[in-house]
C-alpha positions as CSV (number, residue, x, y, z in Angstrom):
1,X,93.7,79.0,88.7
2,X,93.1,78.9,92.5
3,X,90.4,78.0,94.8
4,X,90.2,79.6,98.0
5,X,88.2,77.6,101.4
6,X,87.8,80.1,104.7
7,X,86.9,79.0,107.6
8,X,87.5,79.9,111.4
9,X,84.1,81.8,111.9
10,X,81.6,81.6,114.1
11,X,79.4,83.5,117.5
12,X,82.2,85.4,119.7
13,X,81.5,88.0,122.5
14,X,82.1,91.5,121.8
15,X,85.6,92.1,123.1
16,X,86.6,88.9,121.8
17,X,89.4,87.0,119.3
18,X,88.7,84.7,116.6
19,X,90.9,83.8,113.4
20,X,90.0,83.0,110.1
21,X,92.5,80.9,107.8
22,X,91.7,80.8,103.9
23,X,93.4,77.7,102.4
24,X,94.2,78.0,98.5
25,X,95.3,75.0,96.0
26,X,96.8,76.2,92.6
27,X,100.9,76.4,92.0
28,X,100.9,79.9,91.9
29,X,99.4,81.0,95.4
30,X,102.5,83.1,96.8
31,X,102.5,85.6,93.5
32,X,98.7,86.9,94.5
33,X,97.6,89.7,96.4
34,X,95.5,88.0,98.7
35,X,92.7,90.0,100.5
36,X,89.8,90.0,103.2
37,X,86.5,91.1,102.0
38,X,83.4,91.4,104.4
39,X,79.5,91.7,103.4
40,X,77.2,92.8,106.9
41,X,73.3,92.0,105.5
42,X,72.0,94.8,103.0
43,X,75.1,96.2,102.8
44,X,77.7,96.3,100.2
45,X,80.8,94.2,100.2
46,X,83.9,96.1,101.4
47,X,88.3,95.4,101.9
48,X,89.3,94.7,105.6
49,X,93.0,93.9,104.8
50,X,95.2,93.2,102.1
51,X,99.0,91.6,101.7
52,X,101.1,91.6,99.0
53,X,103.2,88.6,97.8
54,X,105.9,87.7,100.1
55,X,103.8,90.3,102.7
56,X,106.2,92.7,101.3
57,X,103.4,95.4,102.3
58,X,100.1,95.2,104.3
59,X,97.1,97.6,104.0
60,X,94.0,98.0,106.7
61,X,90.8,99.3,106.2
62,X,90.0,102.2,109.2
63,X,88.2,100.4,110.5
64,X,90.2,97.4,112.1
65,X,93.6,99.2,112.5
66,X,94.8,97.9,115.3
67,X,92.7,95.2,115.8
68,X,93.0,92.7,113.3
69,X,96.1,91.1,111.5
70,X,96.7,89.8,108.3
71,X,99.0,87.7,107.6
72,X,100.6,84.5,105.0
73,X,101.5,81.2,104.8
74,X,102.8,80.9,101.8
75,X,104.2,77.1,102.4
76,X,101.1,76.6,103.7
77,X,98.8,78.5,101.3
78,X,97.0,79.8,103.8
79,X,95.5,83.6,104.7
80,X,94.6,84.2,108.1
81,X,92.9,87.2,109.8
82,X,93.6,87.3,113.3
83,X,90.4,89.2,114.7
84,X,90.9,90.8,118.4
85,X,88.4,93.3,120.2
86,X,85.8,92.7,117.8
87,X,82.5,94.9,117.6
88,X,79.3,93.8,116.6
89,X,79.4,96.2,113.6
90,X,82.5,93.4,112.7
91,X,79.6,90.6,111.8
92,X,79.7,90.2,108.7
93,X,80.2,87.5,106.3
94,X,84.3,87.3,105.1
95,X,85.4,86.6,102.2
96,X,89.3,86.0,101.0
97,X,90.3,86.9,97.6
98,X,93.2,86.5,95.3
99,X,94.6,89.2,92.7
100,X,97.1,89.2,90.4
101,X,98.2,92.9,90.7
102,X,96.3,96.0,91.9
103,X,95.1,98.3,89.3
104,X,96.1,101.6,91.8
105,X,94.1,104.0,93.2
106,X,92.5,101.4,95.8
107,X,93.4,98.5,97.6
108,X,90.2,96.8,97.6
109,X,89.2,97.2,94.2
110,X,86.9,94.5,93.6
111,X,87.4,93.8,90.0
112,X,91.2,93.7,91.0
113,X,90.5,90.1,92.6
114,X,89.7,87.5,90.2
115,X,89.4,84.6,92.8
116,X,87.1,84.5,95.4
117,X,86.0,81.7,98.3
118,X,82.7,81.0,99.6
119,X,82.8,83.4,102.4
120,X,82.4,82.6,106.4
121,X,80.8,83.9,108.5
122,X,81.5,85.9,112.1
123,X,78.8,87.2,114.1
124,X,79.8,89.8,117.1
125,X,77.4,89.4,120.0
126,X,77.1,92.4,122.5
């Protein structure tokens, strides 16, 4: 069992950095795929970036190559996502997530993650 808490969003300039940091509690935090979700209004929840256990591998979304960063704390329990030249098309609400393995086929399957926080949200001003 986990719980994941994100926080680290808020208003930034287009252009901009922020980070978000996703704490987790449970004993078993550094065998999860952990992942960053976002959800822009009306629109359907989609992966930004995942990392394997012991960051052994890291897949982006298109759409933030080269922009943002995922990374682990596994001593820490934390997820970050280090967010640099953001767009507004980047607000969004973001979510962290937590799977136990990845079914194939897709790294952001959503079923895949069985653990989800409450989200936080980052809005891109132009």
């Amino acid at each position: 069992q986990l719980q994941l808490v994100e926080s680290g969003g808020r208003s930034v300039q287009a252009g901009g950095s922020l980070r978000l940091s996703c704490t987790a509690s449970g004993y078993t935090y550094t065998l999860y795929y952990m992942g960053w979700f976002c959800q822009a209004p009306g629109k359907e929840r989609e992966g930004v970036a995942t990392i394997a256990p012991g960051s052994v591998f890291i897949y982006y979304a298109d759409s933030v190559k080269g922009r943002f960063t995922i990374s682990r704390d596994n001593a820490k329990k934390t997820l970050y996502l280090q967010m640099n030249s953001v767009k507004p098309e980047d607000t969004a609400t973001y979510y962290c997530a937590a799977a136990n393995e990845l079914s194939g086929g897709s790294w952001f399957r959503n079923t895949d993650y069985k653990y989800w926080g409450q989200g936080t949200q980052v809005t891109v001003s132009s």
